[in-house]
Structures are given as structure tokens and as C-alpha cells.
DSSP file (Angstrom, degrees, kcal/mol; ACC not computed):
  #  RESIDUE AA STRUCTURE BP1 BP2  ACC     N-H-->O    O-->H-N    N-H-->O    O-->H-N    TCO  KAPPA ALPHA  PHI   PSI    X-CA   Y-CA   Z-CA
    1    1 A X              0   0    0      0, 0.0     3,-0.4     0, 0.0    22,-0.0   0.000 360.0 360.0 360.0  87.6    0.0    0.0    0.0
    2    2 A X        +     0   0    0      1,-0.2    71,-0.0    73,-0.0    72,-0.0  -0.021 360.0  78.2-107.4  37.8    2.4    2.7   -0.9
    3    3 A X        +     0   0    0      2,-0.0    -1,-0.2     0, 0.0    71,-0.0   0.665  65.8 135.9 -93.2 -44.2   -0.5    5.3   -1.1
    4    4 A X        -     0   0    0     -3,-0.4     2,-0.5     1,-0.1    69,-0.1   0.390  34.9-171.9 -40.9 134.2   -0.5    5.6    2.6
    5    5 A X        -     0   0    0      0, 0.0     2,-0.6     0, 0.0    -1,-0.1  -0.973  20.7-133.9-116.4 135.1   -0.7    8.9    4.0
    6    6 A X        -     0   0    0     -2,-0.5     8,-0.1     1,-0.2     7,-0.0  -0.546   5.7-155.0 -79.8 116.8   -0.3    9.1    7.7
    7    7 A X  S    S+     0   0    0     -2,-0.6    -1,-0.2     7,-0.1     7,-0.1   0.954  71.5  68.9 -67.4 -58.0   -2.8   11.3    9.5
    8    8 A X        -     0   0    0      1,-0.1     3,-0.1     5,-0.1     4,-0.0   0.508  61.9-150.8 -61.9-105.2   -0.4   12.1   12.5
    9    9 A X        +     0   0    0      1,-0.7    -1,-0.1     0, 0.0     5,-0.0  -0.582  69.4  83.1 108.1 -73.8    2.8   14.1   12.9
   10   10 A X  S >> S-     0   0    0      1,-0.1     4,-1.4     2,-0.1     3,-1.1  -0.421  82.6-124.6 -75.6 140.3    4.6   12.3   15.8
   11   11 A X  H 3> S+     0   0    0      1,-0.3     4,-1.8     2,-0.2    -1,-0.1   0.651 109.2  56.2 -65.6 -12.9    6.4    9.7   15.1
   12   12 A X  H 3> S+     0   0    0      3,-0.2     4,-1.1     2,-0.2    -1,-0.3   0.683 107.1  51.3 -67.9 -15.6    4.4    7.6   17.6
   13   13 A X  H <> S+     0   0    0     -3,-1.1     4,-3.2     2,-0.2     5,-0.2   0.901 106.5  49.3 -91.9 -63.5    1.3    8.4   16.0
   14   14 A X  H  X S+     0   0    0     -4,-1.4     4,-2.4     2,-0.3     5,-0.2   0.900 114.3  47.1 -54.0 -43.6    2.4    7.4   12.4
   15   15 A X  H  X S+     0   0    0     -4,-1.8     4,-2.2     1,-0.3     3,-0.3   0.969 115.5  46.1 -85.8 -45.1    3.9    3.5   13.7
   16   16 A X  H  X S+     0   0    0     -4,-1.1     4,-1.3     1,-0.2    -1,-0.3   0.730 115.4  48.7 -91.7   5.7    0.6    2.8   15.9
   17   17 A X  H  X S+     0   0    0     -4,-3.2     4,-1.2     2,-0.2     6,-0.2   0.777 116.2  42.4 -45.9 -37.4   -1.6    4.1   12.6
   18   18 A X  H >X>S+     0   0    0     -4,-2.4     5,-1.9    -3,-0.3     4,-1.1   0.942 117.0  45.0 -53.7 -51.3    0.4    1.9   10.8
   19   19 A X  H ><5S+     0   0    0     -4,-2.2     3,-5.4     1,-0.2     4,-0.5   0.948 118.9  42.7 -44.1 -76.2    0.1   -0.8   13.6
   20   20 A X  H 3<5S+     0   0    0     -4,-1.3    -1,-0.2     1,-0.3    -2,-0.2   0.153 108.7  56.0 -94.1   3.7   -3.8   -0.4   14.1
   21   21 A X  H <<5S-     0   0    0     -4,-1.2    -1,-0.3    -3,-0.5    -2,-0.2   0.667 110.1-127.8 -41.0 -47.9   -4.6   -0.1   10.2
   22   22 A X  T <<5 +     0   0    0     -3,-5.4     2,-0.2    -4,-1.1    -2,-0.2   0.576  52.3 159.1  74.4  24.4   -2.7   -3.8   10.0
   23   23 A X      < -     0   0    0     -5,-1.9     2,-0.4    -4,-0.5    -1,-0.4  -0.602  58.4 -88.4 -80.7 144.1   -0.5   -2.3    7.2
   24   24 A X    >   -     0   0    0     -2,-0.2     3,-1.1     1,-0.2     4,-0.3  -0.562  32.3-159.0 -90.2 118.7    2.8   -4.8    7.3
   25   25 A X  G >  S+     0   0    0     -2,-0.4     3,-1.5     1,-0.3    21,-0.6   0.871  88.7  79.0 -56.7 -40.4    5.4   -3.4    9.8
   26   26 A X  G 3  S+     0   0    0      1,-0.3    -1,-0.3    20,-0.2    20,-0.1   0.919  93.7  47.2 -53.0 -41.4    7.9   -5.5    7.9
   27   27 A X  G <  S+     0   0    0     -3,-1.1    48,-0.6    18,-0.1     2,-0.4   0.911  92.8 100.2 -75.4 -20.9    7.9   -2.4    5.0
   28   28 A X    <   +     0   0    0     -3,-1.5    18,-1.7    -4,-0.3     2,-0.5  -0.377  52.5 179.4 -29.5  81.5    8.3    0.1    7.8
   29   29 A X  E     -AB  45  72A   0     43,-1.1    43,-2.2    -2,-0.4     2,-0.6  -0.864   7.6-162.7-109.4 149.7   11.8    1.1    8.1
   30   30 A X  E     -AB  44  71A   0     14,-2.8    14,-1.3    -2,-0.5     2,-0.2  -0.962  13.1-139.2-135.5 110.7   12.9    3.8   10.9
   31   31 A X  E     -AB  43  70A   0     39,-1.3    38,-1.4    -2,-0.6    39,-0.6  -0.512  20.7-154.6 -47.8 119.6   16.0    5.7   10.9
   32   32 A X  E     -AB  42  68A   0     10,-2.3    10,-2.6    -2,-0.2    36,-0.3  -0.872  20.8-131.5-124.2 103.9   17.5    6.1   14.3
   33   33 A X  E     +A   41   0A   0     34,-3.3     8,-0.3    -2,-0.5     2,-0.2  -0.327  45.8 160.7 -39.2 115.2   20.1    9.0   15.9
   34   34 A X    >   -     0   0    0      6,-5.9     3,-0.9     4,-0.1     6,-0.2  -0.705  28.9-150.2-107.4  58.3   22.8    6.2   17.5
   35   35 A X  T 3  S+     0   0    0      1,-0.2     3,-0.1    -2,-0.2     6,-0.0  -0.063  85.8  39.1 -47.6 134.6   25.9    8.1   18.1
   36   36 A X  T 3  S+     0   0    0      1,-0.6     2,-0.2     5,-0.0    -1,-0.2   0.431  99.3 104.4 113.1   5.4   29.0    6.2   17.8
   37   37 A X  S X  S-     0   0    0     -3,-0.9     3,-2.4     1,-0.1    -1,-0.6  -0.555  96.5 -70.1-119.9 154.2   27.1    4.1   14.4
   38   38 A X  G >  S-     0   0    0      1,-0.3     3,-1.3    -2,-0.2    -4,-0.1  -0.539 126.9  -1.6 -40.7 117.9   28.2    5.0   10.8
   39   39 A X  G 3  S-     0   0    0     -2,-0.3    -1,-0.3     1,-0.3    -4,-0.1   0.619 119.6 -77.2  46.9  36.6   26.7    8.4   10.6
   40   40 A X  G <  S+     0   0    0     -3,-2.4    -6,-5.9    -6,-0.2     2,-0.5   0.365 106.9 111.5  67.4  -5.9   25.1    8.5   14.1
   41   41 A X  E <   +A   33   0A   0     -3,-1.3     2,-0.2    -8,-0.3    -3,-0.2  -0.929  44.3 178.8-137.2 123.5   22.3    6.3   12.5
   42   42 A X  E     -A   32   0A   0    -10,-2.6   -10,-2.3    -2,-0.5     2,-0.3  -0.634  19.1-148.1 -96.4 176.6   20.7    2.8   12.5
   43   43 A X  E     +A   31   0A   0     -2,-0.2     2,-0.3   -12,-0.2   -12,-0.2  -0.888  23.8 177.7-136.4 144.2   17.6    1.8   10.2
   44   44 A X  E     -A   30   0A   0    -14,-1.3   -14,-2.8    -2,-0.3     2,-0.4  -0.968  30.8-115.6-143.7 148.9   15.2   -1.1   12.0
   45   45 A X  E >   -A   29   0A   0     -2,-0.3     3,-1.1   -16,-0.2   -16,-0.2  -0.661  20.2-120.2 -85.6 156.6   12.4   -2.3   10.7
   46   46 A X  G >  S+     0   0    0    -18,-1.7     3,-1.2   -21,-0.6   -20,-0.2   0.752 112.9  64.0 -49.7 -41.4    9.1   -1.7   12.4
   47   47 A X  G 3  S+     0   0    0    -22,-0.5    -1,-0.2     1,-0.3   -21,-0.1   0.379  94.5  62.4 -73.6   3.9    8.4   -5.2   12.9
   48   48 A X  G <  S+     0   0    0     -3,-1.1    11,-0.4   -23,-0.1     2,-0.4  -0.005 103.2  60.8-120.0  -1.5   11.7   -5.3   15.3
   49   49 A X    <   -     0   0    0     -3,-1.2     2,-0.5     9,-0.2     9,-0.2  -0.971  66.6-144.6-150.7 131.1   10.0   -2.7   18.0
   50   50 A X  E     -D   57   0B   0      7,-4.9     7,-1.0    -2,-0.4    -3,-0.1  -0.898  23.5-120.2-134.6 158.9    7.4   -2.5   19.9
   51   51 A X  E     +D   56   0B   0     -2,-0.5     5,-0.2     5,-0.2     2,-0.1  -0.172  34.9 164.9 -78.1 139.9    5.5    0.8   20.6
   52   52 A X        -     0   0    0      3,-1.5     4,-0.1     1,-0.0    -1,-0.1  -0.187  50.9 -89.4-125.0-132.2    5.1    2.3   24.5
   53   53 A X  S    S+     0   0    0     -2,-0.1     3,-0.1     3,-0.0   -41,-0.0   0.816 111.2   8.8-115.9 -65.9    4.1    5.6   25.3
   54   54 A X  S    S+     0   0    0     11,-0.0    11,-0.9    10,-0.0     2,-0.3   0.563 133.7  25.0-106.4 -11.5    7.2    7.9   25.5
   55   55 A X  E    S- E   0  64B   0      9,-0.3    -3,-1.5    10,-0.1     2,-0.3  -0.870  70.7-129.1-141.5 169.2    9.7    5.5   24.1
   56   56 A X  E     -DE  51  63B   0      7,-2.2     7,-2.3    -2,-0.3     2,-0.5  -0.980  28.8-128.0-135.6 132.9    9.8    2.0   21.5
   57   57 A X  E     -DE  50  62B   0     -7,-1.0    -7,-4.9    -2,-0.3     2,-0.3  -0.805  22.3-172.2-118.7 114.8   11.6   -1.1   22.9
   58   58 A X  E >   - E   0  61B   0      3,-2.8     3,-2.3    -2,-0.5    -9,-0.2  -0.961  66.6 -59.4 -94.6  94.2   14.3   -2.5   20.4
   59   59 A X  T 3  S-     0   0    0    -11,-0.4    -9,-0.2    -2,-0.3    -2,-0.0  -0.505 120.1 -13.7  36.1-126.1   15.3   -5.7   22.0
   60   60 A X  T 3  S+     0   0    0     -3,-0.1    -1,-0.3    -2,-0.1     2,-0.2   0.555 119.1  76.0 -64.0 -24.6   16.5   -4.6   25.0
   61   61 A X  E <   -E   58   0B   0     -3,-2.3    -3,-2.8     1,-0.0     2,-0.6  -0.656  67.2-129.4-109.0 160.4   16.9   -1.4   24.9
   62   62 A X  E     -E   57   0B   0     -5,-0.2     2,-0.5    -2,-0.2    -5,-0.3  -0.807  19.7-175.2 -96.0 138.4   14.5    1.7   25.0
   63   63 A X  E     -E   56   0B   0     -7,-2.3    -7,-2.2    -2,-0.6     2,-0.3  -0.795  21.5-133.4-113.8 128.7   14.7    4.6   22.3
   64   64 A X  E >   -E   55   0B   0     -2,-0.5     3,-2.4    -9,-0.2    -9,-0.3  -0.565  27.5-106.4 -81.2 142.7   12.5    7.6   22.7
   65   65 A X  G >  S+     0   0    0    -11,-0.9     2,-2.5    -2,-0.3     3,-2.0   0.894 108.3  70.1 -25.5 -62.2   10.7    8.9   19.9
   66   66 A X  G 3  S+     0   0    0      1,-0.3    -1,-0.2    -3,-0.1   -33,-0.1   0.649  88.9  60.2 -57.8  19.6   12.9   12.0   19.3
   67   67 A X  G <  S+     0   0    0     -2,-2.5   -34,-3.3    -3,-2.4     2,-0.5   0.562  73.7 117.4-109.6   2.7   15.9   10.1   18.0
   68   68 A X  E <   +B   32   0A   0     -3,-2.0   -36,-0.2   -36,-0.3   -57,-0.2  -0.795  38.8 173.5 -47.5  97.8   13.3    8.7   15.1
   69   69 A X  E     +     0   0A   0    -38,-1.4    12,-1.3    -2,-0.5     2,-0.2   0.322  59.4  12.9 -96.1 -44.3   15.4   10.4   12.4
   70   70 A X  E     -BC  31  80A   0    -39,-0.6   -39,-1.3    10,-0.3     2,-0.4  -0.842  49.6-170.1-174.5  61.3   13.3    8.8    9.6
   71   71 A X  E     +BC  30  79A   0      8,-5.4     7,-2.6    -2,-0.2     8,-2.0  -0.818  18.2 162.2-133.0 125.9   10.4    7.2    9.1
   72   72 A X  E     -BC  29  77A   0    -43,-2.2   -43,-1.1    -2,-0.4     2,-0.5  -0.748  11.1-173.7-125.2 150.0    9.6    5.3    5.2
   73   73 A X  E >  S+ C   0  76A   0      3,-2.2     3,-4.2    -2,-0.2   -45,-0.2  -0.994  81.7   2.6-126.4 146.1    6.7    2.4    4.5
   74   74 A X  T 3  S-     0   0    0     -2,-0.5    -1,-0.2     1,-0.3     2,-0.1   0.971 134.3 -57.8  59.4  43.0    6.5    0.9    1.4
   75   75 A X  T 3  S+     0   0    0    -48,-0.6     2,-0.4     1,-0.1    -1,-0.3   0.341 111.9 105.6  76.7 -35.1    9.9    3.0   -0.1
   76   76 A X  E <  S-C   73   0A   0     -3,-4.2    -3,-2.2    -2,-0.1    -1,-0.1  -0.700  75.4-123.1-118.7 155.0    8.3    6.3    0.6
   77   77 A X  E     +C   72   0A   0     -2,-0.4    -5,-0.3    -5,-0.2     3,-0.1  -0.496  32.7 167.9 -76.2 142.6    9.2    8.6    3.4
   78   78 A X  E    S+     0   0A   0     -7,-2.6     2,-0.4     1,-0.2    -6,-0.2   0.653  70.1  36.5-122.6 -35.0    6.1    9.5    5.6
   79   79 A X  E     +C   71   0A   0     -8,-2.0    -8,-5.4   -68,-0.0     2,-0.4  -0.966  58.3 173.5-148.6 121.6    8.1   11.2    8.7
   80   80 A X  E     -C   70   0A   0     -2,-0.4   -10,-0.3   -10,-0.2     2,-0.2  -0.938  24.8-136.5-113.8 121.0   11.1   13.4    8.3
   81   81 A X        -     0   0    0    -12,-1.3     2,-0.4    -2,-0.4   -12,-0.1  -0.765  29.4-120.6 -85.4 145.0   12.7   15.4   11.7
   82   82 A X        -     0   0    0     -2,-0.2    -1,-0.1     1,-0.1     2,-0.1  -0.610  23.9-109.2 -60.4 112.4   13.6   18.8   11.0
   83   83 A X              0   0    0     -2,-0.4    -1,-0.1     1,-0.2    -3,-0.0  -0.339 360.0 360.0 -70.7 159.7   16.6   19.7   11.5
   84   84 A X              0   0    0     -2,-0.1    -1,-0.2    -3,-0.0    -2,-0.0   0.324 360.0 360.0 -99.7 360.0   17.6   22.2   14.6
């Protein structure tokens, strides 16, 4: 479904629309700030996380929304941070 337009803004908003649509997390990929990584950034798939409130659990660890960099389904970018 590479029409999808994401009603929300925040990037929490866009991955549980995605979620609660049932559009496949697997096309979901999210750019993530990681200093100390090849250009401060990892990419995870959607289907690798799962959504909390103020942060998203990647394995073990938690990442708060604002380091969501990134966020494409299906090829096409739906959520971009502005840079400061």
C-alpha cells in the first residue's frame, strides 16, 4: 500500500496508525540518531520494535521517539525530523 498517508505528525502516532490499520510493519523502516554508528544512525524495521508511550523497545533497549530520524513504509518517506 504505498499510497499511505499518515494522518499524524509524531512519530508515535504514524507507527501505531500503521500498527492499528494492520499495514505490514515489515515495509516500515525507521531511521534512528545512535551516536558512535556509521553516521550517528541505524535503520530497524518496524516489525523489530514494539510501541510504548514515550519510548519504543528495540530488543532490549529503549529509544525515545525523538531520536526517530526517519520514518519510510513501502519506499516512501512518511516522517522526516527537522533539522535544529
Amino acid at each position: 500500500m504505498a499510497d499511505f498517508e499518515p494522518e499524524g505528525r509524531h512519530p508515535r502516532h504514524i507507527l501505531n496508525e500503521i500498527k492499528w490499520r494492520g499495514l505490514d510493519m515489515e515495509k516500515c523502516e525507521i531511521d534512528v540518531l545512535h551516536r558512535g554508528a556509521p553516521k550517528d544512525k541505524i535503520t530497524i524495521r518496524a516489525s523489530e520494535i514494539s510501541l510504548g508511550r514515550s519510548f519504543f523497545t528495540y530488543g532490549e533497549t529503549m529509544i525515545p521517539y525523538h531520536r526517530i530520524l526517519r520514518i519510510r513504509y513501502d519506499g516512501r518517506t512518511v516522517f522526516v525530523r527537522e533539522q535544529r
